[in-house]
PASEBA-1860 file (N, C-alpha, C; in nm, 3 decimals):
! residues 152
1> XXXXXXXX> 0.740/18.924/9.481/0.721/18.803/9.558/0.791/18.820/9.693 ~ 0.737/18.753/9.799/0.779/18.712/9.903/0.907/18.650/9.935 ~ 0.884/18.555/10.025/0.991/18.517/10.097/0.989/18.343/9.980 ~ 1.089/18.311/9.867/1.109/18.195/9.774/1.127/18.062/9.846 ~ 1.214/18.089/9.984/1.209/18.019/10.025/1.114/17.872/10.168 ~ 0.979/17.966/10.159/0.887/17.908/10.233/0.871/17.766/10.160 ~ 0.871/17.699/10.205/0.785/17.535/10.127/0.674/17.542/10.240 ~ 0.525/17.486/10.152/0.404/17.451/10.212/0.372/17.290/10.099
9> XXXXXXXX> 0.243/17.287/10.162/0.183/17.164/10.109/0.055/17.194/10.072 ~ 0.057/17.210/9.931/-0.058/17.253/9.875/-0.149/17.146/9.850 ~ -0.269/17.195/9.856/-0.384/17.037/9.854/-0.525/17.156/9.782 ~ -0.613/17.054/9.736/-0.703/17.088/9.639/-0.843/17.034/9.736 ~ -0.903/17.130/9.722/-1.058/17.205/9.804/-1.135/17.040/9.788 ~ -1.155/16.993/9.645/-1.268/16.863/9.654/-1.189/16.781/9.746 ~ -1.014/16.729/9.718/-1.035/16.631/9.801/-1.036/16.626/9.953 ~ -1.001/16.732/10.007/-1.006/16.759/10.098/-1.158/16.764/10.186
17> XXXXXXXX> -1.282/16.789/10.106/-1.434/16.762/10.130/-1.476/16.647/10.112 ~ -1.384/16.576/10.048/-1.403/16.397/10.030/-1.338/16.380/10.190 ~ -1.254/16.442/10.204/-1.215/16.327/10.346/-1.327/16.416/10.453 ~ -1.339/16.518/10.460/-1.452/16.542/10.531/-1.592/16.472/10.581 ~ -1.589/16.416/10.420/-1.731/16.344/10.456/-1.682/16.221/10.516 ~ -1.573/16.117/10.477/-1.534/16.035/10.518/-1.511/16.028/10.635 ~ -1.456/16.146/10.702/-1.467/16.135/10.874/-1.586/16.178/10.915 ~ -1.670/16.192/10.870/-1.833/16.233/10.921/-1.910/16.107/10.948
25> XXXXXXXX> -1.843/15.965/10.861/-1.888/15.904/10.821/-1.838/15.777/10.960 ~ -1.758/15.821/11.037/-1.688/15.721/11.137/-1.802/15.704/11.229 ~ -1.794/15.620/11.337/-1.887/15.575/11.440/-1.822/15.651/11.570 ~ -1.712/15.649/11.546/-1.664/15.780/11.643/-1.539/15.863/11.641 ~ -1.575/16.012/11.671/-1.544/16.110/11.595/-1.379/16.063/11.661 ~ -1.251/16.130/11.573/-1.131/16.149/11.608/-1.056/16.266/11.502 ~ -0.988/16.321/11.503/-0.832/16.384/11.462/-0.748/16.280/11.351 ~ -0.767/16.388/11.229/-0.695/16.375/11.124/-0.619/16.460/11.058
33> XXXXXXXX> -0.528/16.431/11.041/-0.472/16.539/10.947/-0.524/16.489/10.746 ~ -0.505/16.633/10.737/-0.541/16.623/10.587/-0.463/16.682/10.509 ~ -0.373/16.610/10.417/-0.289/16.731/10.322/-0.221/16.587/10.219 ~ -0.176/16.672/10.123/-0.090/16.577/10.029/0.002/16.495/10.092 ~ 0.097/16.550/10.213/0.201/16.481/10.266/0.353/16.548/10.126 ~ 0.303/16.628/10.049/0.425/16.684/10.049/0.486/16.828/10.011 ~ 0.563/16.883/10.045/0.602/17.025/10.049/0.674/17.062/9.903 ~ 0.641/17.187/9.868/0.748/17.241/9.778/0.822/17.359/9.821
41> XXXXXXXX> 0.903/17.390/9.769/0.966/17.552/9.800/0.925/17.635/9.688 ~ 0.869/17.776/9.694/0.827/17.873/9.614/0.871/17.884/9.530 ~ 0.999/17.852/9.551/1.124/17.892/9.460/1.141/17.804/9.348 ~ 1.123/17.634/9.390/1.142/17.583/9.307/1.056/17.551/9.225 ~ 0.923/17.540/9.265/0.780/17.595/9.156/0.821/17.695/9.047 ~ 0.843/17.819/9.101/0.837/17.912/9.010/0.999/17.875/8.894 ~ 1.064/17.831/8.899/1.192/17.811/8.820/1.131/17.707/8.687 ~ 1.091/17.588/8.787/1.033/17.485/8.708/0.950/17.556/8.683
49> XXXXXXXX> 0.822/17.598/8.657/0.739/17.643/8.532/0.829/17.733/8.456 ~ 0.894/17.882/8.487/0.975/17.937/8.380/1.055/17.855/8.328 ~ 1.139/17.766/8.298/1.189/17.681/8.238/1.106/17.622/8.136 ~ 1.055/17.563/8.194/0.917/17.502/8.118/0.868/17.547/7.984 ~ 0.836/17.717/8.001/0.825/17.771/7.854/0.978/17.842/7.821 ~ 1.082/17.813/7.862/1.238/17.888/7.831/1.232/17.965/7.859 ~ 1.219/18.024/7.993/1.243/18.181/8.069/1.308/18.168/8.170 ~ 1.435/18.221/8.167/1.453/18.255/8.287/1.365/18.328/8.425
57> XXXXXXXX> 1.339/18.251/8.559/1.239/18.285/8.607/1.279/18.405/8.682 ~ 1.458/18.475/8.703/1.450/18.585/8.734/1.483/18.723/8.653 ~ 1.428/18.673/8.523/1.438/18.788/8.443/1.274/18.864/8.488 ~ 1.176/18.758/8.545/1.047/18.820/8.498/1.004/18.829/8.693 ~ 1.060/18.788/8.755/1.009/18.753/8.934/1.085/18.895/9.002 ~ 1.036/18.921/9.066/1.071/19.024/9.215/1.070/19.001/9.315 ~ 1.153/18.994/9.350/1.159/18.996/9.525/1.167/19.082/9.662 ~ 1.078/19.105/9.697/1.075/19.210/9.757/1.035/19.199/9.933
65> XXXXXXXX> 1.144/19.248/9.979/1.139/19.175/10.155/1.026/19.264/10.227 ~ 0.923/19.331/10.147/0.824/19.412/10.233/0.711/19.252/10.238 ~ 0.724/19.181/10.127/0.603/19.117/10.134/0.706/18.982/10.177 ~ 0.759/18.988/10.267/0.858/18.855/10.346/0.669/18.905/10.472 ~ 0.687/18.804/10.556/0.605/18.799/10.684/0.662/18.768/10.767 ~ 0.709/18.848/10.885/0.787/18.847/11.028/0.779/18.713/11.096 ~ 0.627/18.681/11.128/0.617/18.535/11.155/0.603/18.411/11.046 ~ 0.617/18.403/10.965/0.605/18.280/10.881/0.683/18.145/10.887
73> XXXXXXXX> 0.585/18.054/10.905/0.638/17.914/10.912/0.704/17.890/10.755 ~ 0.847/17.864/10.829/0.915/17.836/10.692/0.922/17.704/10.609 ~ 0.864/17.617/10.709/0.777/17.468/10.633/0.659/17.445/10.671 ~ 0.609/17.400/10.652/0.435/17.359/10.627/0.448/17.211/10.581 ~ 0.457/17.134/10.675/0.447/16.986/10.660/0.366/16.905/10.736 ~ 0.289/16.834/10.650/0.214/16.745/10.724/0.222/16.590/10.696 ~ 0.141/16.529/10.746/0.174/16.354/10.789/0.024/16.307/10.775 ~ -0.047/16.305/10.645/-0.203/16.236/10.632/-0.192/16.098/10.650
81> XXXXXXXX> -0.082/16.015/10.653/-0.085/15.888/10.660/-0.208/15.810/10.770 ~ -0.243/15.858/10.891/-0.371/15.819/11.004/-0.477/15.856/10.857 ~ -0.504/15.953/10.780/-0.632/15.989/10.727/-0.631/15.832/10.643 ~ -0.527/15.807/10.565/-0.506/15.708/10.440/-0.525/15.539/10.576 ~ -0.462/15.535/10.620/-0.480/15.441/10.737/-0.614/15.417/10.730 ~ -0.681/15.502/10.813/-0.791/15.483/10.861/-0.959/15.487/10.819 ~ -0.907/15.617/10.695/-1.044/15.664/10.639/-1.020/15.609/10.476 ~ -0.945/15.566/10.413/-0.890/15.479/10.286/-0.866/15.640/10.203
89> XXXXXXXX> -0.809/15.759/10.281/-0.846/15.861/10.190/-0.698/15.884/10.144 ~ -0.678/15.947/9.999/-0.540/16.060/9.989/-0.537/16.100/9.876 ~ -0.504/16.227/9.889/-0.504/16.320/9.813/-0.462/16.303/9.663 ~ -0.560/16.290/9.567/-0.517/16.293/9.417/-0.500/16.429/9.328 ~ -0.533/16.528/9.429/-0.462/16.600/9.292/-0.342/16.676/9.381 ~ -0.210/16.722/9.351/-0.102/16.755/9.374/-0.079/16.879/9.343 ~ 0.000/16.975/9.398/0.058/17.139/9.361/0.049/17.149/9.196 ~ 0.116/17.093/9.141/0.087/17.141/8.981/-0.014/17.140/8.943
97> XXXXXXXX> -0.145/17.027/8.954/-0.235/17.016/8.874/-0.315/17.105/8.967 ~ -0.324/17.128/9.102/-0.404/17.294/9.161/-0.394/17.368/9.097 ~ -0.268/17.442/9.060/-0.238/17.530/9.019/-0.273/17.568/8.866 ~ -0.209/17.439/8.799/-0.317/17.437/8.641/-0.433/17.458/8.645 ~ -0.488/17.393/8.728/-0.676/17.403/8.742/-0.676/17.545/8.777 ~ -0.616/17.607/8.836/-0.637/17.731/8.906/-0.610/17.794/8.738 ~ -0.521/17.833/8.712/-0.496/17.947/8.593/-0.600/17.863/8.461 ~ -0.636/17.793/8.459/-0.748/17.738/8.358/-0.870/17.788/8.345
105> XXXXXXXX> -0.910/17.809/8.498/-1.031/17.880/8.535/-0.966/18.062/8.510 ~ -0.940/18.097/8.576/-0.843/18.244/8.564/-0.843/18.255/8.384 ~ -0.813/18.140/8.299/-0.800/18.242/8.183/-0.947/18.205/8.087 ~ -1.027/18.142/8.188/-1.138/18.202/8.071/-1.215/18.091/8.052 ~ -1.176/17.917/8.094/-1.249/17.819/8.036/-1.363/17.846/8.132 ~ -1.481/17.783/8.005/-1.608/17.778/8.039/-1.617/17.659/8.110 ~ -1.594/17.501/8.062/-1.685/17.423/8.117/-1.569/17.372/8.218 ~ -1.524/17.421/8.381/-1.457/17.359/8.441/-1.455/17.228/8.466
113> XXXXXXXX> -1.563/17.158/8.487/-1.547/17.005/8.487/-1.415/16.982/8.414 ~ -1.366/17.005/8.302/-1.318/16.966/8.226/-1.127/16.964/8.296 ~ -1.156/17.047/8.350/-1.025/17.131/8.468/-1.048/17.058/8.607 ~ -1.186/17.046/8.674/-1.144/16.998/8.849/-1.129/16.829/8.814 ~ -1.162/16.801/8.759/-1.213/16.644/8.722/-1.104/16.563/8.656 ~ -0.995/16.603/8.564/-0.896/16.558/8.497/-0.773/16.620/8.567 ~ -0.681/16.511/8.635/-0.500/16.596/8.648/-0.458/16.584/8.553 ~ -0.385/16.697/8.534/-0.268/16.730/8.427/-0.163/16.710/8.439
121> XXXXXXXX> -0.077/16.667/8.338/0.031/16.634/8.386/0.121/16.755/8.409 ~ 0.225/16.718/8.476/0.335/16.831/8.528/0.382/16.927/8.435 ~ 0.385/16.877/8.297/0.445/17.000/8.185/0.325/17.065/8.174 ~ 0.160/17.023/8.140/0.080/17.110/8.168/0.039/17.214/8.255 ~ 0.036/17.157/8.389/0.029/17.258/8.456/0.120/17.306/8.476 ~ 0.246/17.365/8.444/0.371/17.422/8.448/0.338/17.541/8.355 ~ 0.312/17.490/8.232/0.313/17.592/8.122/0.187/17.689/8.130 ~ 0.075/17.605/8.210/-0.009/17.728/8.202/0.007/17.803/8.327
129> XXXXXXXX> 0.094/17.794/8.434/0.119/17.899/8.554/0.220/17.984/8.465 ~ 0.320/17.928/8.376/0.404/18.037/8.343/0.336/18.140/8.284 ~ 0.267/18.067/8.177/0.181/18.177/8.080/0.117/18.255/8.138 ~ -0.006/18.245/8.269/-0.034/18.340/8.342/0.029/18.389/8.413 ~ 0.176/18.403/8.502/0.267/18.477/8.550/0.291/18.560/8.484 ~ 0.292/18.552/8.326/0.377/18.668/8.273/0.288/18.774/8.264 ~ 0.154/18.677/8.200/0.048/18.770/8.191/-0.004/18.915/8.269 ~ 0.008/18.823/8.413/-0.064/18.934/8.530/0.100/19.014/8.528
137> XXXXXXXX> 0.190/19.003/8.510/0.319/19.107/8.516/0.322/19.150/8.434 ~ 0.282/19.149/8.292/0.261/19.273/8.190/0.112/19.255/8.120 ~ 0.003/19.285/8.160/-0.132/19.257/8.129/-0.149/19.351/8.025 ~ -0.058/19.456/7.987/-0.107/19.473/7.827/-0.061/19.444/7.768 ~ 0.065/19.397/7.753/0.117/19.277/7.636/0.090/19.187/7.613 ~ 0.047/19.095/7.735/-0.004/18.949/7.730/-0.158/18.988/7.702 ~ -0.246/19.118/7.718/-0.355/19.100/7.701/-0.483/19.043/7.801 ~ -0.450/19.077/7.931/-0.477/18.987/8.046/-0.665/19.097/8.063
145> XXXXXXXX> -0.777/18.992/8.008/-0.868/19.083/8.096/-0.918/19.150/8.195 ~ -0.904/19.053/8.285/-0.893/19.159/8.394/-0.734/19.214/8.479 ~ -0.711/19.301/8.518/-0.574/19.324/8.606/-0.621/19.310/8.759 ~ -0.596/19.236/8.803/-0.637/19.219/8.953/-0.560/19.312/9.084 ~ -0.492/19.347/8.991/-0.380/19.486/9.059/-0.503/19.593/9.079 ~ -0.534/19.632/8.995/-0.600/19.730/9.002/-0.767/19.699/9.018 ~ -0.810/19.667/9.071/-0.996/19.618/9.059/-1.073/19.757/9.070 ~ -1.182/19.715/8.980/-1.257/19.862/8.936/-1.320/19.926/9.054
END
């Protein structure tokens, strides 16, 4: 891993095409910002899910300052409040339940609806980022089909 200490503001692809259309939808065009309105740190994601299933998260994490980035914004914050103001929009799904939805799809479910359409709560999506963390870091123990390290 990178640099633990970056915080960004993670936001999820539909709602973000919901406010799209919603500003398509104005009588005249203006400037919005679009995002959850709130930041995490890398660091503290990844602790909270290892915890989550009882792991220490630096028995199994690396850190390694090749993959730090010279220029990187070390916050990523934004202010959607004009979008919620103006366009009635804001963001319902949040960093954990992305991320659940994300490793849900990654380990195999068929009918996603079932994943973009329902948030999970925070111990859910916690436990299934841990479970796939460990996975892609030892993919023949955990059994991981594909290794994305290596692509054929």
């Amino acid at each position: 891993m990178g640099n633990l200490g970056a915080k960004r503001d993670w936001g999820f692809a539909k709602d973000y095409v919901e406010a799209m259309w919603l500003m398509l939808q104005q009588t005249t065009a203006d400037d919005f910002v679009i995002a959850t309105g709130m930041t995490h740190k890398l660091s503290q994601f990844i602790e909270m899910a290892f915890r989550e299933v009882g792991l220490n998260w630096q028995d199994h994490v690396d850190i390694d300052r090749q993959f730090f980035r010279p220029t990187d914004l070390m916050i990523g914050k934004a202010d959607p409040s004009k979008a919620q103001r103006r366009l009635g929009w804001k963001a319902t799904h949040l960093m954990p339940d992305v991320v659940a939805k994300m490793i849900a799809v990654e380990r195999g479910l068929r009918d996603v609806r079932d994943v973009w359409d329902k948030p999970l709560s925070t111990q859910q999506s916690l436990r299934l980022l841990a479970e796939t963390v460990l996975r892609v870091r030892d993919p023949v123990q955990h059994h991981h089909k594909t290794d994305h390290r290596n692509p054929p």
